[in-house]
N, C-alpha and C positions, 0 to 999 in steps of 0.2 A: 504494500500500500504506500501510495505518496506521502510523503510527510505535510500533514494540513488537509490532506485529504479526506472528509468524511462523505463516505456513499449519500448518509439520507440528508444532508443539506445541497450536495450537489448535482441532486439528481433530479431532473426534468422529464418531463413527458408532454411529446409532441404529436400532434396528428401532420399528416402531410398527403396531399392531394395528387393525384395521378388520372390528372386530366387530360382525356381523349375526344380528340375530333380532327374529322376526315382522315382517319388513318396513322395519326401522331400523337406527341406526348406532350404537353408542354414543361417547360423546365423555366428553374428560375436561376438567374445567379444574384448572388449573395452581394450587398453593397460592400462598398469599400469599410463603413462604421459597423457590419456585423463583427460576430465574433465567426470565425473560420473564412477572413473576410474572400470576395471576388470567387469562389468553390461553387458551382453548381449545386441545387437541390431540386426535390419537389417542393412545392410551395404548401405550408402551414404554421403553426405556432402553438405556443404552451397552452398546458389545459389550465385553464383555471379551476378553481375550487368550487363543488357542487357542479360543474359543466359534464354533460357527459361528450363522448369524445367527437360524434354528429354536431352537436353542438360548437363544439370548438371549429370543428374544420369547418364547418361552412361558417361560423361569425370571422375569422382569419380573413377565408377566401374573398368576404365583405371586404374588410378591411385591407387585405395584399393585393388585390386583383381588381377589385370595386364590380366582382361576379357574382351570383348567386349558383349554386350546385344542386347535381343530384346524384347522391348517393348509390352505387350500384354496386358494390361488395368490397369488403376489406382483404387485406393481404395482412399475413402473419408479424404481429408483432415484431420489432430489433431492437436491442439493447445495444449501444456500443459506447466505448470508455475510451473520452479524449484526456486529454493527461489533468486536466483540472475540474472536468465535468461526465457525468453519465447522462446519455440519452436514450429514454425508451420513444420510440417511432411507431405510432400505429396509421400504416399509410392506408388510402381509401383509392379506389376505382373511381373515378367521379365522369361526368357529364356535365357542361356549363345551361344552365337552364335562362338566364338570361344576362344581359351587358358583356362586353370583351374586353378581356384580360388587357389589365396595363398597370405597368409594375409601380405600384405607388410607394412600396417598401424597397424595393429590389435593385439591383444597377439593369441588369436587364431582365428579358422571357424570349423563350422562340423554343420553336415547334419542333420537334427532333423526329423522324423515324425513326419507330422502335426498334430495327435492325443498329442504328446510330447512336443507341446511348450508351451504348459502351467505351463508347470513344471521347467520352463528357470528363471536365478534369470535378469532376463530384467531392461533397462533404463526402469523410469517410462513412457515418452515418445511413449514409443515403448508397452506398453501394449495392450492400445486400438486398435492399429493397427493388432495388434496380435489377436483380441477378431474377429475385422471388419473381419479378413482374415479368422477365424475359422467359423463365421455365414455364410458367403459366400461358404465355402466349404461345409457345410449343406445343401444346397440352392440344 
């Protein structure tokens, strides 16, 4: 364990959105004032307290996107431990149900073909989600 390191004060739980249309994904990269700044993700944010986790990703997607969602199936859980923080990820399948996406948190967005995001320089975080979501589309 890190020295200063405590698991239950460092540890965050994020929903994150895995928005499809015509064929693609959309992707967010990270502003330069994030923390893991300019790194690719999916786009969401921390749960807040009493939020359940539907909840959270579509009030974020309001606020990151200025989109409205709909929910079409989760992908499993990821935990991953950056050297000063733990991030549990619970990403969603979504559909934009209305307004388009424009990065109002973000430096940018853009639409990747799913054979194409492996080639994404991603939050470590956001890999395995990315791995989960390309077996799935195998399937």
């Amino acid at each position: 364990m890190l020295p200063g390191y405590n698991p239950e004060q460092n540890h965050i739980h994020v929903t994150c959105a895995i928005i499809e249309a015509h064929d693609k994904v959309l992707t967010a990269q990270r502003s330069q004032s994030m923390r893991i700044p300019m790194k690719w993700e999916f786009p969401g944010g921390k749960v807040e307290p009493a939020e359940s986790l539907e909840e959270c990703l579509k009030r974020e997607m309001l606020e990151e996107l200025g989109i409205e969602v709909c929910i079409n199936r989760a992908l499993p859980a990821v935990t991953h431990d950056y050297p000063s923080l733990r991030v549990s990820l619970y990403p969603f399948i979504c559909r934009i149900v209305s307004g388009e996406p424009t990065p109002l948190e973000h430096n940018a967005i853009n639409w990747v073909l799913p054979e194409n995001l492996m080639s994404i320089d991603w939050a470590e975080a956001d890999i395995p989600v990315v791995e989960e979501y390309l077996r799935m589309q195998d399937e």
